[in-house]
C-alpha positions in Angstrom: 56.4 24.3 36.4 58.2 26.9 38.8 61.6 28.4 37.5 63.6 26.4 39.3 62.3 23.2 37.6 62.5 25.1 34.1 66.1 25.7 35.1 66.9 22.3 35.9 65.2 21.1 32.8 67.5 23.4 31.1 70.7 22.1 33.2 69.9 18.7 32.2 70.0 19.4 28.6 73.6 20.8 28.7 73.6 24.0 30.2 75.2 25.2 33.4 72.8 26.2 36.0 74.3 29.9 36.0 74.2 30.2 31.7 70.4 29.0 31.9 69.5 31.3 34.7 70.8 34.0 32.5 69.0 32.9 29.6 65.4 32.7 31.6 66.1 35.9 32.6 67.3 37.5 29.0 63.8 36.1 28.0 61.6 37.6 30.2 63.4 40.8 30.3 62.9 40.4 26.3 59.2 39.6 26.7 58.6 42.8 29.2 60.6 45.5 27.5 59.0 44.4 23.8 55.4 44.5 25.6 56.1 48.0 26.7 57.7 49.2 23.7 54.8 47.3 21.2 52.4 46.2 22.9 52.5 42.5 21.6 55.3 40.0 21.3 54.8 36.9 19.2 57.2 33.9 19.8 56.0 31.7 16.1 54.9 28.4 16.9 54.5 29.0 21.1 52.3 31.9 21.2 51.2 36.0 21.0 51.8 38.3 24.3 49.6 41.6 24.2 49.5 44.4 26.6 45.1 44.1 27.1 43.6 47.2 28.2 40.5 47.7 30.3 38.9 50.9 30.7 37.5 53.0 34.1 34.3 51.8 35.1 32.1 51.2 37.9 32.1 48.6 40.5 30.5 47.6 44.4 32.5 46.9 47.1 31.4 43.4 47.9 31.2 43.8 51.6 29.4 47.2 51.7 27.4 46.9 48.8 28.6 50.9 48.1 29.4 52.0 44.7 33.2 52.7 43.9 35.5 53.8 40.6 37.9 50.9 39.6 40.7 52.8 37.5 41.6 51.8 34.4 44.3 49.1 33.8 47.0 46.9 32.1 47.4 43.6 32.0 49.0 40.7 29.7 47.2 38.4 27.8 48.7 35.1 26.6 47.1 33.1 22.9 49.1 29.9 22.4 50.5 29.1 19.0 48.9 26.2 16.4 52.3 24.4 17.1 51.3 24.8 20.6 47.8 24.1 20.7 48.7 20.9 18.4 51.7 19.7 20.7 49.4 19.4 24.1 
């Protein structure tokens, strides 16, 4: 599902198309600033964001076959909820 469709979903359940564009985008704003702040953000019954973390280590190009340093990184992992898991 794009945002667009998630929009319209929300349109056709009573909202104006401007008032649930605002709310999508209260949500994810929501989502990003508490992973920054916390580092997880749990929504009960949907699921748990975390901020995972992967250290420096080393790596090969693939074309070259040379060694190189991949920095360390970021990124955001997503575990769906028992309500979730249950619903699909």
């Amino acid at each position: 599902m794009t945002r667009k469709l998630l929009l319209d979903a929300l349109a056709k359940d009573g909202l104006s198309a401007k008032d649930a564009n605002a709310v999508v985008g209260t949500v994810v704003t929501t989502i990003t600033k508490e992973l920054k702040k916390a580092q997880k953000f749990t929504l009960t019954g949907f699921g748990t964001f975390a901020v995972s973390k992967r250290g420096a280590r080393k790596g090969r190009n693939p074309k070259t076959g040379e060694p190189i340093k991949i920095k360390a990184s970021k990124g955001v992992r997503f575990k769906a909820g028992a309500t979730l898991k249950s619903g699909i």
